[in-house]
C-alpha positions in Angstrom: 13.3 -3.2 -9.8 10.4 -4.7 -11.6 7.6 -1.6 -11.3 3.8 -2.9 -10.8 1.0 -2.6 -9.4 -0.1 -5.3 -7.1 -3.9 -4.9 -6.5 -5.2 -6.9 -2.7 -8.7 -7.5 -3.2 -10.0 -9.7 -0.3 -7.1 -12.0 -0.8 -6.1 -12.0 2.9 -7.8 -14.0 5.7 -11.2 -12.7 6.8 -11.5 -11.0 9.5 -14.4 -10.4 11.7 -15.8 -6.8 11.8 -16.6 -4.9 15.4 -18.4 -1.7 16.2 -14.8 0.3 15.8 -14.9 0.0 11.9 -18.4 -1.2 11.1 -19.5 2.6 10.9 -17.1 2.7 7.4 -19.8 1.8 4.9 -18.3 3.4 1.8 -15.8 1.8 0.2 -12.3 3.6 -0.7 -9.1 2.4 -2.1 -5.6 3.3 -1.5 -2.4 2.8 -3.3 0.6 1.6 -1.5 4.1 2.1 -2.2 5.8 -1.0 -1.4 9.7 -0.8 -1.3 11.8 -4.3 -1.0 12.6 -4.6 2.4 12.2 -8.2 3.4 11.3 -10.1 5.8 8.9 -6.9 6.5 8.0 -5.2 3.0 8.0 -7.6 -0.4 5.0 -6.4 -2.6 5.7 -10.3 -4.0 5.5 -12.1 -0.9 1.8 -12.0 0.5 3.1 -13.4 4.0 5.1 -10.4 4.3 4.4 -9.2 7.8 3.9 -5.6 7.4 2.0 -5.9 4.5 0.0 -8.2 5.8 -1.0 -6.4 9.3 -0.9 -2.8 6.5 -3.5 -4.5 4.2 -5.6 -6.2 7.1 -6.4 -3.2 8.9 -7.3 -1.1 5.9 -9.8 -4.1 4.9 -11.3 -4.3 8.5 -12.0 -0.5 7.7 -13.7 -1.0 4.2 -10.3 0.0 2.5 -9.0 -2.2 -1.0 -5.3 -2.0 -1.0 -3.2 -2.1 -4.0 0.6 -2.1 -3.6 2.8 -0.6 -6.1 6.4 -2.2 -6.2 9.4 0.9 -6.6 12.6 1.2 -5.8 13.8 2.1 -1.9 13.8 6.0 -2.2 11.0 6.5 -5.1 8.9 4.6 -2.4 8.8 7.4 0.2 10.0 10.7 -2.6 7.2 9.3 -4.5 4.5 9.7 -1.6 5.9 12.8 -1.0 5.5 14.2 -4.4 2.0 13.3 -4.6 3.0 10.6 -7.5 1.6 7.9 -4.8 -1.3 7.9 -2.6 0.7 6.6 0.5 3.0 3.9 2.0 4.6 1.6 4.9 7.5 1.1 7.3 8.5 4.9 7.4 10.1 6.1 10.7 8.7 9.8 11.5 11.1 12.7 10.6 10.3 16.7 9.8 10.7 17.0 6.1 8.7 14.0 5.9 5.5 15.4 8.4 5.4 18.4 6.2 3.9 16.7 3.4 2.7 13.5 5.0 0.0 12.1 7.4 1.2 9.7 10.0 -0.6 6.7 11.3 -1.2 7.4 15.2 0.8 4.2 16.0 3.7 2.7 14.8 3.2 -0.6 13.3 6.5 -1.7 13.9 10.0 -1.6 15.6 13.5 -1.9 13.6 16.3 -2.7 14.8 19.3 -0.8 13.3 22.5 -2.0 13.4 25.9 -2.2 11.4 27.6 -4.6 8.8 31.0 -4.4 7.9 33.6 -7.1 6.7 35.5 -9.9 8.3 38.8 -8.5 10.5 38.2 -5.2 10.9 36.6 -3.6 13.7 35.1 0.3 14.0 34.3 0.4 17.8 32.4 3.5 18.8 30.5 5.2 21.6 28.7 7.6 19.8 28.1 7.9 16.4 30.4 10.9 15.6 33.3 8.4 16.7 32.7 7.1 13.4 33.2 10.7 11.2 36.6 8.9 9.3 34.2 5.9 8.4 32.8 5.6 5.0 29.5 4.6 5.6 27.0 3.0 3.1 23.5 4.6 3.3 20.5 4.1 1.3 18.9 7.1 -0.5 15.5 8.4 1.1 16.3 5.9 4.0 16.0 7.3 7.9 18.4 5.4 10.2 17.9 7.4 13.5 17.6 11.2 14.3 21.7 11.5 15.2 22.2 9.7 12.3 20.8 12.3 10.1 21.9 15.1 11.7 25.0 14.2 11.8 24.9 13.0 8.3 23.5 16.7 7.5 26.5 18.4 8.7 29.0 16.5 7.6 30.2 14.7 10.3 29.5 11.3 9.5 31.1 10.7 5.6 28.2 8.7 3.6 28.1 6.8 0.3 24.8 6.7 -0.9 23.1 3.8 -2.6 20.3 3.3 -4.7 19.7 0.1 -2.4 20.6 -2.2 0.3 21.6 -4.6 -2.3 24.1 -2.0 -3.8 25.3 -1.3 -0.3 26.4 -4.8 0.5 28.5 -4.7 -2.6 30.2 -1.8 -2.0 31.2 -3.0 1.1 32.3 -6.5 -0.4 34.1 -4.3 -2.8 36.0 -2.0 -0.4 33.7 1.0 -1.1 32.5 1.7 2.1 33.2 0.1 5.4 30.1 0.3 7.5 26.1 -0.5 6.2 23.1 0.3 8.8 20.0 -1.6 8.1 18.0 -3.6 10.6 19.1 -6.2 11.8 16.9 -9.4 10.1 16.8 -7.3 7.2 20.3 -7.5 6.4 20.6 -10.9 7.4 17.6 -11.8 5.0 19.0 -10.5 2.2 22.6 -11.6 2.9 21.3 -15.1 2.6 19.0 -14.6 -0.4 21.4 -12.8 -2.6 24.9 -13.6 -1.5 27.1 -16.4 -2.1 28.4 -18.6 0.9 31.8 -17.0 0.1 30.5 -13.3 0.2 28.7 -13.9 3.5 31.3 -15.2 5.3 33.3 -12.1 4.5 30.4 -9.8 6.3 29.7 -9.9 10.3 27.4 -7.6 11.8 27.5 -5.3 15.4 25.6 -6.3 17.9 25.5 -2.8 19.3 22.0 -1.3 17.4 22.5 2.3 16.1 18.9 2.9 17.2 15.7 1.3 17.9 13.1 3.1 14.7 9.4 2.7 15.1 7.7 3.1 11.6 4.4 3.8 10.2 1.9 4.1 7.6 2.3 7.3 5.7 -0.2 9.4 3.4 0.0 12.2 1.7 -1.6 15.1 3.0 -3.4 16.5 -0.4 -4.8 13.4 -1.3 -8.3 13.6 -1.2 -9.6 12.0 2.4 -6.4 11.6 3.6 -7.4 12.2 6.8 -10.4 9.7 6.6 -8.0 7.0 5.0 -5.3 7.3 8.3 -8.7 7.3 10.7 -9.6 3.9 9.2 -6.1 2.6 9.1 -6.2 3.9 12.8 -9.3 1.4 13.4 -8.6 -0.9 11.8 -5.0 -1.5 13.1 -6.4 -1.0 16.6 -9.0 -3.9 15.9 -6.0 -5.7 14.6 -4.1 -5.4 17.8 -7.2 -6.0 19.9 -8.9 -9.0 18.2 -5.4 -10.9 18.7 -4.7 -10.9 15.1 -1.6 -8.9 15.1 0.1 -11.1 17.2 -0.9 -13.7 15.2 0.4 -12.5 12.2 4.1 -12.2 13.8 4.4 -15.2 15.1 3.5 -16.7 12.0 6.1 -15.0 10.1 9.0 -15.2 13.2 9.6 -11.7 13.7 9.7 -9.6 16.8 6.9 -8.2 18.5 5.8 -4.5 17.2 7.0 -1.1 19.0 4.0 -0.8 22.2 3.2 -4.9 22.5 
């Protein structure tokens, strides 16, 4: 993927300022991995809704955005390894909270589920009914805290992939036989990168491997990390408050976020 640096100066809708962020009178700027993940995350779509709601509630807080487009797992390594500032659309795990800051609210819900092709069928109960399964993962991704412990045992057999993109194939080539990846998600980019004839050949579960609330993510040495996540914090609860979020949803079609 295409690396650069998108920077969001004001370019958004303004929004009114209240006595939660008006005592953020300096401004500071943040850099924001942004990993393709659409209809959520697309550093080239401004309507994107997490990005939108992301970059929104850092500007109610006196914060510029700029968004730096990387591949899936250099998005979150990348944070981690202090090579970016922060990022979006994380779900919470231990290695991660090590090194990273965690907004105090998720900004969103996914819904994971699986894919797989056309006439066969992998019913299961729990997920350790699947441990014969090749499954398609994408590196650096989290799909659900069984799903990584049982992937970190070696229960669960996993092919990684440097993207969801590359997962899809596989499974259109025979590679693997399951891919998790929320629900819209895998839908969206079915339909924006697949043929008629390869879509038909893929159906997806109903069933949802787990329900993942995800957040905005800094890293912990960055200087004023902890002022950064306090004036996300505001400024996504002004967000939420001033009917804006909502707003912003509904506008782009998508499910209400985890808490609303």
């Amino acid at each position: 993927m295409r690396r650069k640096v998108l920077a969001i100066w004001m370019l958004l809708a303004c929004l009114p300022a209240s006595a939660s962020t008006s005592e953020f009178r300096e401004k500071l700027r943040i850099t924001l991995t942004a990993q393709y993940y659409p209809p959520y995350i697309d550093s080239a779509a401004a309507e994107a809704p997490l990005t939108r709601i992301v970059t929104n509630a850092f500007r109610l807080a006196n914060v510029d955005v700029a968004l730096a487009e990387v591949p899936n797992n250099r998005a979150i390594s990348g944070v981690m390894q202090g090579l970016y500032e922060g990022s979006y659309g994380w779900g919470h795990t231990s290695e991660r909270a090590e090194k990273l800051l965690y907004s105090a609210k998720p900004i969103f819900d996914l819904r994971v589920v699986f894919f797989h092709r056309n006439g066969e069928e992998f019913p299961w109960e729990q997920l350790s009914d699947l441990k014969t399964i090749t499954i398609g993962a994408v590196q650096g991704n989290f799909y659900s805290p069984e799903f990584s412990s049982l992937q970190s045992r070696g229960v669960l057999k996993t092919d990684l992939a440097p993207s969801d993109i590359s997962n899809f194939r596989k499974l259109l080539g025979g590679r693997v036989d399951l891919v998790p990846i929320d629900a819209g998600t895998g839908q969206l980019i079915l339909q924006k990168h697949f043929t008629a004839a390869e879509r038909s050949r893929i159906s997806m579960q109903n069933k949802a491997i787990a329900v993942v609330p995800v957040y905005v993510v800094i890293n912990k040495k960055l200087a004023r990390a902890a002022e950064l996540m306090k004036r996300f914090d505001a400024g996504f609860q002004q967000l939420s408050e001033s009917g804006q979020l909502t707003k912003i949803l509904e506008a782009s079609k998508v499910s209400a976020p985890a808490g609303r």
